[in-house]
PATILO-451561 format. One record per residue (C-alpha): residue in three letters; residue number from 1; x, y, z. Coordinates in Angstrom, 3 decimals. Each point is the difference from the previous one (the first is absolute). Example, Ala and Ser with C-alpha at 12.3 -4.5 7.8 and 13.67 -1.06 7.14 Angstrom:
+---------+-----+----------+----------+----------+
: residuo : num :     east :    north :       up :
+---------+-----+----------+----------+----------+
:     Ala :   1 :   12.300 :   -4.500 :    7.800 :
:     Ser :   2 :    1.370 :    3.440 :   -0.660 :
+---------+-----+----------+----------+----------+
***
This chain:
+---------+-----+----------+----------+----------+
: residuo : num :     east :    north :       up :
+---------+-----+----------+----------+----------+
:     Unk :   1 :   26.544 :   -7.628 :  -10.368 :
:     Unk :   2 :   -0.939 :   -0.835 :   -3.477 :
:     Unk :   3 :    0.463 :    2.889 :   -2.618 :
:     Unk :   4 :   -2.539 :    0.795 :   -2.345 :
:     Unk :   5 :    0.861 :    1.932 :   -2.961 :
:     Unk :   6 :   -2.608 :    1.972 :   -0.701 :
:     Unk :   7 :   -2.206 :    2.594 :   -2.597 :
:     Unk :   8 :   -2.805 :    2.047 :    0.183 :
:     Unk :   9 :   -2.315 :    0.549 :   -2.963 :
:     Unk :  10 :   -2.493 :    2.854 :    0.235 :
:     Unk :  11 :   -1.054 :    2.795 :   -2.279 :
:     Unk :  12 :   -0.803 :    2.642 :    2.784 :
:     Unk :  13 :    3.615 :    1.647 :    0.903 :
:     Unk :  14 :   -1.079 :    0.943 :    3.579 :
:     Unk :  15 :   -1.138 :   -3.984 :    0.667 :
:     Unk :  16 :    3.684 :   -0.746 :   -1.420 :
:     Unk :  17 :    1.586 :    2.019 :    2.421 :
:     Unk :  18 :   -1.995 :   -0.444 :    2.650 :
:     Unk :  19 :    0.614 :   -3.570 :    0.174 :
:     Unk :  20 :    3.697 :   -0.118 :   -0.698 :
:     Unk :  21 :    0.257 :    2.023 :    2.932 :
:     Unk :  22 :   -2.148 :   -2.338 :    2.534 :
:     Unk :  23 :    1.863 :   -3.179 :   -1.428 :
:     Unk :  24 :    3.670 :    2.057 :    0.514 :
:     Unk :  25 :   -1.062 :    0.556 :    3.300 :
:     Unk :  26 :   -2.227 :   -2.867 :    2.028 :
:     Unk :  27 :    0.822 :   -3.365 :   -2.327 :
:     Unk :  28 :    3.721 :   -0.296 :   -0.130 :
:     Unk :  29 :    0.430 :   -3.155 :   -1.997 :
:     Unk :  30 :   -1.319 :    1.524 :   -2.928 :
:     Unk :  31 :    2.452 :    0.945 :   -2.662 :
:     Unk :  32 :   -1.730 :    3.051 :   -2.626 :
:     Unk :  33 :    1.660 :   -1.078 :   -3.517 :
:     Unk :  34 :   -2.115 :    2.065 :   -1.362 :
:     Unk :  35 :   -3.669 :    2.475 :   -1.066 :
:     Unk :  36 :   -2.012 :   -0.613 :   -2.992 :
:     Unk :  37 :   -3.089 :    2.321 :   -0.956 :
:     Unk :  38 :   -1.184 :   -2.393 :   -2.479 :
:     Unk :  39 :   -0.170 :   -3.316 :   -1.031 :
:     Unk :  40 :    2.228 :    0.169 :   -1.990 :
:     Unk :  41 :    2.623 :    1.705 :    1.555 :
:     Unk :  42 :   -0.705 :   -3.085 :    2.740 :
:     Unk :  43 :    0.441 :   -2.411 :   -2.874 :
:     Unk :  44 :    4.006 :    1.494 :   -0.589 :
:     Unk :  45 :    0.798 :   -0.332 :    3.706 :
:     Unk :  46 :   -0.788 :   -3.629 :   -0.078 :
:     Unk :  47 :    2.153 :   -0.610 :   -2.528 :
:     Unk :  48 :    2.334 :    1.749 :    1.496 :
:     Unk :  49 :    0.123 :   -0.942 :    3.495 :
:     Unk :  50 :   -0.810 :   -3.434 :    2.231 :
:     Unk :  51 :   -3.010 :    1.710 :    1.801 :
:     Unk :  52 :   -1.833 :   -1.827 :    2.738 :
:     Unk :  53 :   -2.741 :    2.273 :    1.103 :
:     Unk :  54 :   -1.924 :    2.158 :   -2.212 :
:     Unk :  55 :   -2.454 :    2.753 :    0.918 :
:     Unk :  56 :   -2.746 :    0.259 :   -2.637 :
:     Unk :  57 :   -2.332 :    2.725 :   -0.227 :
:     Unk :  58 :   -3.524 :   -1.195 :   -1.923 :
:     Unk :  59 :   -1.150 :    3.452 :   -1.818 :
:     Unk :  60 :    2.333 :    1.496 :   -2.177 :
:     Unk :  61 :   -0.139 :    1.173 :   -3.370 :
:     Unk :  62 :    0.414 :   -2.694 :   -2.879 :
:     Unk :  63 :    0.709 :   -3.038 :    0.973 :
:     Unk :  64 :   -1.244 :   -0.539 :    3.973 :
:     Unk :  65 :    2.200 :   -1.975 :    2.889 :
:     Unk :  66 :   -1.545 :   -3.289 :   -1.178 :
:     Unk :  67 :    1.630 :    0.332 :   -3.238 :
:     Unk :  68 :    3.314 :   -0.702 :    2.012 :
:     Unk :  69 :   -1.095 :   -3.097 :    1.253 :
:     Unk :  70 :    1.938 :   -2.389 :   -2.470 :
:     Unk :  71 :    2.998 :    2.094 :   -0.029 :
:     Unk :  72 :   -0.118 :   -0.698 :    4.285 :
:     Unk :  73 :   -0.842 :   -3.711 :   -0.432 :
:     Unk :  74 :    2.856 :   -0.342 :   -2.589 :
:     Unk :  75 :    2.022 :    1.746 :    2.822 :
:     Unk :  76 :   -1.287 :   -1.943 :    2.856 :
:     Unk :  77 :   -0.949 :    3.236 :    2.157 :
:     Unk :  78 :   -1.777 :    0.327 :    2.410 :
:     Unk :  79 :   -3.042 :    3.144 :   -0.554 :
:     Unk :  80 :   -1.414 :    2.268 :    2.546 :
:     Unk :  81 :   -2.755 :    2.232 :   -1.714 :
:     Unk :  82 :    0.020 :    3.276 :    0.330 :
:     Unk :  83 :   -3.962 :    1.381 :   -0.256 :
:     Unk :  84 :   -3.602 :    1.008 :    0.386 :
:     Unk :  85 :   -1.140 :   -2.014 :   -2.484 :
:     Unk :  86 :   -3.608 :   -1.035 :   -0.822 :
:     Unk :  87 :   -1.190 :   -2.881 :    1.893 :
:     Unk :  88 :    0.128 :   -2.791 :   -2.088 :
:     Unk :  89 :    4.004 :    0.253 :   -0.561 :
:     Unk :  90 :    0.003 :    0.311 :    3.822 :
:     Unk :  91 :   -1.832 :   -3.718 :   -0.155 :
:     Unk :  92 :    2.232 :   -1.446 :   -2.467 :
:     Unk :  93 :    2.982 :    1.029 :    2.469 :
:     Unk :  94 :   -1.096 :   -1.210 :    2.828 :
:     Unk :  95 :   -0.969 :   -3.191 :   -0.956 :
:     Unk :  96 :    3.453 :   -0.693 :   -1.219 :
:     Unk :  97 :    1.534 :    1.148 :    2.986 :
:     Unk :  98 :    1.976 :    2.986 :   -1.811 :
:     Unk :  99 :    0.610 :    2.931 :    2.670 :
:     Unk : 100 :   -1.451 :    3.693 :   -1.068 :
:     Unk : 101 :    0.255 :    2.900 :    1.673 :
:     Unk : 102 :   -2.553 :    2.375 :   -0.121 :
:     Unk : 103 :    1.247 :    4.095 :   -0.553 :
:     Unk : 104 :    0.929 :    1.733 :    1.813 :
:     Unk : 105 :    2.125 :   -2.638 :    1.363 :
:     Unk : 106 :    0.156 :   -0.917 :    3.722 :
:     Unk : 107 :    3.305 :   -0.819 :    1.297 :
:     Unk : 108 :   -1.122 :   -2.440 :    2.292 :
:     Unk : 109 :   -1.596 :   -1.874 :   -2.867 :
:     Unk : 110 :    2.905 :    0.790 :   -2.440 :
:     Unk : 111 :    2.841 :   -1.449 :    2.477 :
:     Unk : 112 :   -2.684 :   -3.601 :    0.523 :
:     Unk : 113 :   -0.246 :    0.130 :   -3.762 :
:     Unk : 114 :    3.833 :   -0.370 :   -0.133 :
:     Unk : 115 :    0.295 :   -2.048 :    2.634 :
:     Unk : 116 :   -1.971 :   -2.305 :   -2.043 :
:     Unk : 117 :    1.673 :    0.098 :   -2.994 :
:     Unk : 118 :    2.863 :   -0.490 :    1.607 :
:     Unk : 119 :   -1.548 :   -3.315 :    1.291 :
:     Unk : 120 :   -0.813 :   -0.698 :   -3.715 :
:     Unk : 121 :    3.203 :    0.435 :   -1.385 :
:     Unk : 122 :    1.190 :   -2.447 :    2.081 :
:     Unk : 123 :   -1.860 :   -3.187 :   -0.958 :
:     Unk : 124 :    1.710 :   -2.704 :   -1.969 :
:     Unk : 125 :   -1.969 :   -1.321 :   -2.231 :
:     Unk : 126 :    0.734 :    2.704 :   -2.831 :
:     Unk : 127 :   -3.587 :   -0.419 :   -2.168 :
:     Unk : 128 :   -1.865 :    0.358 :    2.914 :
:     Unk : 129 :    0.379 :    3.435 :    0.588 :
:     Unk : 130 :   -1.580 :    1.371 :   -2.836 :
:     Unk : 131 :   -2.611 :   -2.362 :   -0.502 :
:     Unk : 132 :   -2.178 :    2.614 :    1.426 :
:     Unk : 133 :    0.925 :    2.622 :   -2.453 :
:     Unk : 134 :   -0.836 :   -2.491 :   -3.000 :
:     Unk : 135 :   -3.608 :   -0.489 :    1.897 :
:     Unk : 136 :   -0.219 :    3.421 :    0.513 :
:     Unk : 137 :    0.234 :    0.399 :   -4.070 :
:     Unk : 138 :   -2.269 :   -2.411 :   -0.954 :
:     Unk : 139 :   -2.535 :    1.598 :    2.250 :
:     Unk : 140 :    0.277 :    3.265 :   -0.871 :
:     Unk : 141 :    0.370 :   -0.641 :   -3.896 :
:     Unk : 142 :   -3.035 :   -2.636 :   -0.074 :
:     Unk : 143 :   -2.121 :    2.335 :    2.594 :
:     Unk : 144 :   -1.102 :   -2.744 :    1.432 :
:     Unk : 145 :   -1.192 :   -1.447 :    3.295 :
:     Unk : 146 :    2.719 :   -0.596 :    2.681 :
:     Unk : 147 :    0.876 :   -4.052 :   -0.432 :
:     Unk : 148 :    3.184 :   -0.164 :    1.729 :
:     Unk : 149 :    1.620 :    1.527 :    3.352 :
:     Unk : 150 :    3.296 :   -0.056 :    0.832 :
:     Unk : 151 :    0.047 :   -0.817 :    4.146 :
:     Unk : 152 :    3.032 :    0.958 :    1.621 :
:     Unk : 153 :    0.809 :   -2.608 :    2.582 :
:     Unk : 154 :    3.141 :   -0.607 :    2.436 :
:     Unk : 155 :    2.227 :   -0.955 :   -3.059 :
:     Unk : 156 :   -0.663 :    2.332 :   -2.624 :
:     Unk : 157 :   -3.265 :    0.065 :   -2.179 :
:     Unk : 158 :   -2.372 :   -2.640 :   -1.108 :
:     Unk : 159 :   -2.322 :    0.201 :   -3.271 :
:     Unk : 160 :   -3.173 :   -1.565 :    0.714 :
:     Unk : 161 :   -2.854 :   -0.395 :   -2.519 :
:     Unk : 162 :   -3.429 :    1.981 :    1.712 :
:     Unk : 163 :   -1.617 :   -3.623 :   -1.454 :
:     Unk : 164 :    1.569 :   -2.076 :    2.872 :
:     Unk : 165 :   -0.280 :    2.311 :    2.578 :
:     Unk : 166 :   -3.447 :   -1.664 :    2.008 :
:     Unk : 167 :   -0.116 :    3.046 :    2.847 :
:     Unk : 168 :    1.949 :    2.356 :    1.680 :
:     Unk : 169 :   -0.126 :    0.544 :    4.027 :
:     Unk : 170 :    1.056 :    3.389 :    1.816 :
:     Unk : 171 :    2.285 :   -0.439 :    3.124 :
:     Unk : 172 :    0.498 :    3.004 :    1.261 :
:     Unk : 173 :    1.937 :    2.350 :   -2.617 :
:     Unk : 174 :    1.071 :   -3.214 :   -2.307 :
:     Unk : 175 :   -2.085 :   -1.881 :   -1.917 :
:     Unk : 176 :    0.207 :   -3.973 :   -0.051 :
:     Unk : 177 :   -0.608 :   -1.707 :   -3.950 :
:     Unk : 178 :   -1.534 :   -3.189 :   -0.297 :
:     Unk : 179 :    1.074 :   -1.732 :   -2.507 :
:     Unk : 180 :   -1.815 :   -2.961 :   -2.307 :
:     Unk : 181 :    2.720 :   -2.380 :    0.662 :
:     Unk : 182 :   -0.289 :    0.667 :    3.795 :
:     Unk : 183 :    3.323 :    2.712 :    0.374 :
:     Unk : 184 :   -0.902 :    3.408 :    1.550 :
:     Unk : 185 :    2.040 :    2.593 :   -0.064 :
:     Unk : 186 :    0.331 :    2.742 :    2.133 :
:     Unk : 187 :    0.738 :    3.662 :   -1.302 :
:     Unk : 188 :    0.704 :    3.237 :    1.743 :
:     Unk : 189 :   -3.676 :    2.268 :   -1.750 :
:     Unk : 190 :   -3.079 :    0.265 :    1.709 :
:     Unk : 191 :   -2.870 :   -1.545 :   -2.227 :
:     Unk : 192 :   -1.740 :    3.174 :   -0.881 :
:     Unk : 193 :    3.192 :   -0.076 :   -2.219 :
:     Unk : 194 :   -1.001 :   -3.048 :   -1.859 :
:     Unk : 195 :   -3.586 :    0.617 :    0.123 :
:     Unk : 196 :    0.705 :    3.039 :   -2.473 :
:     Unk : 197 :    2.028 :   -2.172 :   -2.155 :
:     Unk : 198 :   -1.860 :   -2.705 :   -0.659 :
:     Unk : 199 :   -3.323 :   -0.583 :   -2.589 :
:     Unk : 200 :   -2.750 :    0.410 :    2.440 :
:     Unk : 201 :   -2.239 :   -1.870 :   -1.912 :
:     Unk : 202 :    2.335 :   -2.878 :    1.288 :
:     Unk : 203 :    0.805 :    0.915 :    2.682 :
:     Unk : 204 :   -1.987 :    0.454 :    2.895 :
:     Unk : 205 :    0.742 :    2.450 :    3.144 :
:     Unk : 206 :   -2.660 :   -2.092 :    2.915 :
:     Unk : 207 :    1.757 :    0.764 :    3.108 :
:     Unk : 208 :    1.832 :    3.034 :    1.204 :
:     Unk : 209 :    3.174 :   -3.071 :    0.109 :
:     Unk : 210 :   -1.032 :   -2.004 :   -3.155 :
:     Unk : 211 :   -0.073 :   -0.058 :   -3.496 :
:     Unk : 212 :   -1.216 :   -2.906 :   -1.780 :
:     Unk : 213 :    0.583 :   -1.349 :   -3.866 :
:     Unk : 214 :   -3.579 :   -1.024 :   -0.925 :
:     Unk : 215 :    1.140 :   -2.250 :   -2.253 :
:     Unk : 216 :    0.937 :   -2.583 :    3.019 :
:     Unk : 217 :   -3.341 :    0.753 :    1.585 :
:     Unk : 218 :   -1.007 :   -3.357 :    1.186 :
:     Unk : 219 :   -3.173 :    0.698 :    1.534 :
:     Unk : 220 :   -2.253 :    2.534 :    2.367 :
:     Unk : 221 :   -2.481 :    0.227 :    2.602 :
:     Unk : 222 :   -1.389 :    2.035 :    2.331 :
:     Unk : 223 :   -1.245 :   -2.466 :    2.883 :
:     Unk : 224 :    2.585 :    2.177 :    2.076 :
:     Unk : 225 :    1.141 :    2.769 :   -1.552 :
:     Unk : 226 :    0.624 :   -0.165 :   -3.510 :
:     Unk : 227 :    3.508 :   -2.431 :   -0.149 :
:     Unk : 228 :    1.503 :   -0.758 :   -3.106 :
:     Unk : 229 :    1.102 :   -3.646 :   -0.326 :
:     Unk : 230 :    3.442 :    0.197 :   -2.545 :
:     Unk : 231 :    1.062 :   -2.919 :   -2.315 :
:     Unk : 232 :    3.266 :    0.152 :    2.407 :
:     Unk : 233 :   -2.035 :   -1.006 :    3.004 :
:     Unk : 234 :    0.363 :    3.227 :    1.604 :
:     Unk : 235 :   -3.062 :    1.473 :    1.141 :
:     Unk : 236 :   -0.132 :    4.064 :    0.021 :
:     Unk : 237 :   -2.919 :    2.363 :    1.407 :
:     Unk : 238 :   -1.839 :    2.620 :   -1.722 :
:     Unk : 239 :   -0.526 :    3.158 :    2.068 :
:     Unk : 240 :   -3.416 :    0.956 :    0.022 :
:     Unk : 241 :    1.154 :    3.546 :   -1.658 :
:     Unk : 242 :    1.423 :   -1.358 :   -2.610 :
:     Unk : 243 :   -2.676 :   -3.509 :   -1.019 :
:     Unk : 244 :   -1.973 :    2.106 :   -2.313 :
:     Unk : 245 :    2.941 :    0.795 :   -2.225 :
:     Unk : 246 :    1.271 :   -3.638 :    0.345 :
:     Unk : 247 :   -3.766 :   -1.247 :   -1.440 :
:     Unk : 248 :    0.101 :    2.254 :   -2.989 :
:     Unk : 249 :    3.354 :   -0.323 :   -0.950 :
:     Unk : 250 :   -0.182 :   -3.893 :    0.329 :
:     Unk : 251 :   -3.076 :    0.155 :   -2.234 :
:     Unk : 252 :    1.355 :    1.846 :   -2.433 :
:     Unk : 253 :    3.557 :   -1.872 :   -0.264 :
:     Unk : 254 :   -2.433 :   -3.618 :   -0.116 :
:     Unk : 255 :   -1.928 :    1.272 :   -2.565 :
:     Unk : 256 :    3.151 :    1.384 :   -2.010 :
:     Unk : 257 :    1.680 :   -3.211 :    0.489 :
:     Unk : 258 :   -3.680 :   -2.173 :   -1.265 :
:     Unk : 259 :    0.327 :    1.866 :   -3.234 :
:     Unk : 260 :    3.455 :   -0.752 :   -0.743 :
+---------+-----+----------+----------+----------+
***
């Protein structure tokens, strides 16, 4: 079993505790070098020790957890947040495929968390790993829509621009990515996931199993039910529910794109 050496950053002594305690006891691979209540205490145990996993809390006094993100990109650790944070931060995270536990922390959800980062330790290809951290900065510090997610797939994790992503089909828990240059890619979230991460003035929820880019609308009608003809060939329907929101937000995102 792969070790991960390990620290926890938080400012609240009880959430410290707390959670050395249910890592000592339910996640066995993970090695505690040691508990920072600041940023900058954080900062001197990197330098100090080859971490692998970080716990971050978001809201502390001074500087906040996303002040440590270079410091854990330099270090090439993996980051499981920590937080109740507001609900943009919570987007950001998501769409770049960082785990987060919320507080109080569930151990079912803590041991998953470290099962996965675990998983993410283990990939080869060394820049890859925190490519999603870097992401993750540029969102937060630019406060800016969402323009990349980070998929995880079968060999690790794949950075895929929101641009060339045409739609996105539910199966069942997963949710299936199809992809401008004809590659979909399967990943283990349900799409209500993705349908709170990405601009919905883009993109479209029509179907309790589709989301659609408008950008690679092709064409629509309604001889049989509204069906939307995309520039991929695919052709996707438009529950009756949800056409009305389809018509105005395709108006709006042809007369954005007429002025440009």
């Amino acid at each position: 079993m792969t070790t991960l050496n390990t620290i926890i950053v938080d400012d609240e002594e009880f959430a410290r505790s707390s959670l050395y305690f249910l890592l000592q006891e339910n996640c066995p691979n993970v090695n505690i070098c040691g508990i920072a209540k600041s940023v900058t205490e954080a900062r001197g145990l990197l330098q100090n020790h080859d971490i692998d996993l970080i716990f971050l809390d978001i809201a502390m006094p001074g500087e906040n957890g996303f002040s440590l993100i270079p410091q854990a990109q330099e270090a090439n650790a993996t980051v499981i947040f920590t937080t109740a944070y507001d609900q943009y931060a919570l987007k950001a995270i998501k769409a770049n495929a960082i785990d987060y536990l919320l507080k109080p922390i569930d151990i079912e959800e803590l041991v998953e968390a470290v099962k996965k980062a675990t998983k993410y330790q283990q990939l080869s290809n060394a820049p890859d790993r925190n490519s999603n951290l870097k992401n993750l900065e540029t969102d937060l510090k630019e406060k800016k829509n969402v323009t990349k997610l980070t998929l995880p797939n079968g060999q690790g994790y794949r950075l895929v621009d929101i641009e060339d992503i045409i739609h996105i089909e539910a199966d069942s828990n997963y949710s299936i990515f199809h992809l401008k240059n004809g590659e979909k890619i399967t990943v283990s979230k349900v799409l209500k996931d993705y349908e709170e991460i990405l601009p919905e003035e883009r993109f479209v929820r029509i179907h309790k199993s589709s989301i659609v880019n408008l950008r690679y609308v092709n064409e629509y009608n309604n001889k049989n039910g509204l069906v939307l003809s995309l520039t991929n060939g695919e052709s996707i329907i438009v529950s009756r529910r949800r056409a009305s929101d389809f018509f105005e937000k395709i108006k709006a995102y042809n007369h954005l794109q007429s002025e440009k």
